[in-house]
C-alpha positions in Angstrom: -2.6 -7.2 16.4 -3.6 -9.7 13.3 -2.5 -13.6 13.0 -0.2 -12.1 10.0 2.1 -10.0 12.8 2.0 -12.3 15.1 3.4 -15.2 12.3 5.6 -12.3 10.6 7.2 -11.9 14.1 7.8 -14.8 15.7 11.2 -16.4 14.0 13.0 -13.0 14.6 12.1 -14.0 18.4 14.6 -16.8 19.4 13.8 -16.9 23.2 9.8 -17.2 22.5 9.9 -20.9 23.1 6.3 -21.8 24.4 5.3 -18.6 25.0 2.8 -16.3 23.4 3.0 -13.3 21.6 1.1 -10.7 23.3 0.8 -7.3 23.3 2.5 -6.5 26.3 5.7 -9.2 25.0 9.2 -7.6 25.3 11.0 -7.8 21.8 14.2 -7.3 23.5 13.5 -9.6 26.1 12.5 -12.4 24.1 15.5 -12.0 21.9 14.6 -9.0 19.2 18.0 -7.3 18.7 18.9 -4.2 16.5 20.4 -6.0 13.3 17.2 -8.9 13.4 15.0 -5.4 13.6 16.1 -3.5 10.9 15.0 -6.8 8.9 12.4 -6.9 10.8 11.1 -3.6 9.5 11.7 -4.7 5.9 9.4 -7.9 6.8 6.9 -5.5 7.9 7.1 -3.0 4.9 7.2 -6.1 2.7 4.1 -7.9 3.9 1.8 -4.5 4.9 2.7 -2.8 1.7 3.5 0.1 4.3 6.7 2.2 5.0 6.8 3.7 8.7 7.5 6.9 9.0 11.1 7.5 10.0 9.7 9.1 14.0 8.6 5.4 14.3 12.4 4.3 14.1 12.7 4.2 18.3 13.2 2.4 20.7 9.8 2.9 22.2 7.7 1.4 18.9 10.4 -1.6 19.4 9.6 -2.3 23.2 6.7 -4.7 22.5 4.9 -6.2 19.9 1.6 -3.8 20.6 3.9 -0.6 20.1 5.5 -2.3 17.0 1.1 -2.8 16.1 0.6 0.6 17.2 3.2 2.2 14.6 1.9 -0.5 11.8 -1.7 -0.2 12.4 -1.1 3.7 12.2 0.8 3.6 9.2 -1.5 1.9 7.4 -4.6 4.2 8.7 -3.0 7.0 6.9 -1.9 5.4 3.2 -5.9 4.4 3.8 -5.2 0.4 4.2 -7.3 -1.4 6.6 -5.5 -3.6 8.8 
């Protein structure tokens, strides 16, 4: 995960409090719900320059912030952008 996820992510999270964002953090669990990740998403395409693919749209790349990575860092491997 890079410094501009971890910033990009953490106002969307409204139980973070002291806590850090990890890779193993619960987005639902530290308050990520399903309208704050659809803008979430256009946060993400906005600042990568990247548009996940619509397979990426589950619950599973939402579960934590190294899935949500996962499905970035991927997406940006194949339109060629380092991450």
């Amino acid at each position: 995960m890079d410094a501009r996820f971890v910033e990009l992510l953490t106002p969307f999270l409204k139980f973070l409090g002291e806590h850090e964002i990890g890779a193993d953090s619960s987005l639902r669990d530290l308050g990520l719900d399903s309208m704050q990740a659809i803008e979430l998403l256009f946060a993400i395409e906005d600042t990568f320059e990247v548009t996940l693919p619509d397979d990426d749209m589950n619950d599973a790349t939402f579960a934590t912030a190294g899935s949500l990575w996962q499905a970035i860092d991927a997406a940006l491997t194949a339109q060629g952008v380092a991450a």
